[in-house]
C-alpha positions in Angstrom: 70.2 52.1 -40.6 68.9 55.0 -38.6 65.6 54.5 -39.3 65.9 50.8 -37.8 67.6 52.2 -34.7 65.1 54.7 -34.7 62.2 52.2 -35.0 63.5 50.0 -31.6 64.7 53.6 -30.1 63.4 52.1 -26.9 63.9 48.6 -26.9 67.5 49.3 -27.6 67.4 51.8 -24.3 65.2 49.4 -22.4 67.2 46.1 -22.9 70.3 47.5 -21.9 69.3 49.5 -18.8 67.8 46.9 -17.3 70.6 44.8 -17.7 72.7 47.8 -16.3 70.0 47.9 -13.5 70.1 44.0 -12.3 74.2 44.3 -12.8 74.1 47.4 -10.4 71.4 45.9 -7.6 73.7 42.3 -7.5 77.2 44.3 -7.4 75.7 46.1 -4.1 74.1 42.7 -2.7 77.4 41.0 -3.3 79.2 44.0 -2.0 77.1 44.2 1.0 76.9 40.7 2.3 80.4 39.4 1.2 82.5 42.7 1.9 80.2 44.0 4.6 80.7 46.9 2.0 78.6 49.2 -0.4 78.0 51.1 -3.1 77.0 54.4 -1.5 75.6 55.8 -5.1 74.0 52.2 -6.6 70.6 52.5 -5.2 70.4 56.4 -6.7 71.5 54.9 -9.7 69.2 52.2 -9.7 66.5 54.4 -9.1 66.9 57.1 -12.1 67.6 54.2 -14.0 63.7 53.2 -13.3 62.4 56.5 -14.1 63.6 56.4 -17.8 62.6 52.9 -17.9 59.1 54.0 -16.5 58.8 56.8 -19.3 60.4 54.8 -22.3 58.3 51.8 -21.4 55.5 53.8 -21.7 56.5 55.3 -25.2 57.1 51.6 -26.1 53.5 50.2 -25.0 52.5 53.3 -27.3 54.3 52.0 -30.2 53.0 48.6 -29.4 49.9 49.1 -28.8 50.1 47.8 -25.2 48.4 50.6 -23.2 45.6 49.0 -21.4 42.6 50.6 -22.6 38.8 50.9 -22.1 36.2 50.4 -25.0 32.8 50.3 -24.3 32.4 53.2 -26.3 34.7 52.4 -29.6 32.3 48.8 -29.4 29.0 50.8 -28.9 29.5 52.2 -32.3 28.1 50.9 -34.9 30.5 51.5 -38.4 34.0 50.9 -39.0 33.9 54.5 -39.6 32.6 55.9 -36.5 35.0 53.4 -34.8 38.0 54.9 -36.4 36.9 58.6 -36.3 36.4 58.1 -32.3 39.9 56.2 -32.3 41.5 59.0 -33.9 39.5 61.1 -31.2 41.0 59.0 -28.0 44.5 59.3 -29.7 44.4 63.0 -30.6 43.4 63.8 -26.4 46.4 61.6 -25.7 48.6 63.3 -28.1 47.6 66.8 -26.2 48.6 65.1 -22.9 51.9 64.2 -23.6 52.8 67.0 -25.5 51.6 69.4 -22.6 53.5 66.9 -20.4 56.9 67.3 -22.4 56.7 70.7 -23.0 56.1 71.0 -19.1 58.9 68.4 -18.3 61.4 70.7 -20.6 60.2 73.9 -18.3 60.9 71.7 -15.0 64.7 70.5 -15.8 64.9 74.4 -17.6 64.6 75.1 -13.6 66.7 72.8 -12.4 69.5 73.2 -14.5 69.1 76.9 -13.9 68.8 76.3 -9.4 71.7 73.6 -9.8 69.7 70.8 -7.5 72.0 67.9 -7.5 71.0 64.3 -6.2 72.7 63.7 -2.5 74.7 60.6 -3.2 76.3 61.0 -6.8 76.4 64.8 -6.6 74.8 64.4 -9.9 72.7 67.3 -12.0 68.4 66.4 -10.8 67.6 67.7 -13.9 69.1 64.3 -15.9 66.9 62.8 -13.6 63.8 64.7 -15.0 64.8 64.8 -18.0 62.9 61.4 -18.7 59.8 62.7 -18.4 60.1 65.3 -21.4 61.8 62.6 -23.4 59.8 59.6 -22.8 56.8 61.8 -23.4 58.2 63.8 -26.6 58.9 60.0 -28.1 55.4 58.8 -27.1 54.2 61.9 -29.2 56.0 60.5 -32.2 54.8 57.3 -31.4 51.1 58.7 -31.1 51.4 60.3 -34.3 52.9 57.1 -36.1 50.3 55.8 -35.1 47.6 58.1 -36.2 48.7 58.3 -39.5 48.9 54.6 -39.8 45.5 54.6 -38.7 44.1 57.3 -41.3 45.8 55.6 -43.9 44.7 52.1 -42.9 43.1 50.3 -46.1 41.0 48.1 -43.7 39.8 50.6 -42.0 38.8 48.8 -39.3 41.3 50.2 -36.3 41.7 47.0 -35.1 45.1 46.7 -34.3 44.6 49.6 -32.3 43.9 48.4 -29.0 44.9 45.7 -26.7 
């Protein structure tokens, strides 16, 4: 059970805060042009909301495979072998990256929490904001490395579901 809820992590998180999202952005349409009202806090919302869906996203293209990608190097090579020791080679590069980018995300809302920034509408903490950065990053390292091991222990050995 956890390991299937772990497995569509970010589909699960996805799917419902977009549906949050598009909820949030009609409430203040309707509330602004039928009540000549609004929501004074829904377009913050709607905003932080698109940052973690920016950052999952990305860790769920990693787990999918659906990072756009360049390779006219990976089809220079000649061997299956070459091809997978250079794939392992792009992913380990991206692996660095987005650990250096989670581990610099987790110093960044370290600060804020520490400063107490909060956003100007909602009054709420800036560094929940920024927290999807180190999170979306730290699960597209698990993702990176699911995905390396797959790759090492690929029978084929071709790499070929690799790549869009």
């Amino acid at each position: 059970m956890l390991r299937k809820i772990f497995s569509n992590l970010e589909e699960y998180l996805l799917v419902y805060s977009l549906m949050f999202s598009v909820a949030l952005v009609f409430g203040q349409v309707v509330m602004r042009y039928l009540f000549s009202s609004s929501l004074y806090w829904s377009e913050e919302m709607a905003r932080y909301l698109f940052l973690w869906q920016i950052w999952l996203g990305a860790s769920y293209a990693t787990k999918e495979h659906r990072h756009l990608r360049i390779e006219v190097v990976k089809d220079i090579l000649k061997t299956e072998k070459s091809k997978k020791i250079f794939e392992l080679f792009a992913l380990s590069i991206w692996l660095a990256f987005s650990i250096f980018l989670a581990f610099k995300g987790f110093e960044l809302v370290k600060m804020l929490l520490l400063r107490g920034q909060v956003s100007p509408a909602m009054r709420f903490p800036m560094a929940y904001a920024y927290l999807s950065v180190p999170v979306g990053c730290s699960l597209m390292s698990i993702r990176l490395i699911d995905n390396m091991l797959h790759l090492i222990h690929s029978n084929n050995n071709s790499g070929s579901n690799m790549g869009v």
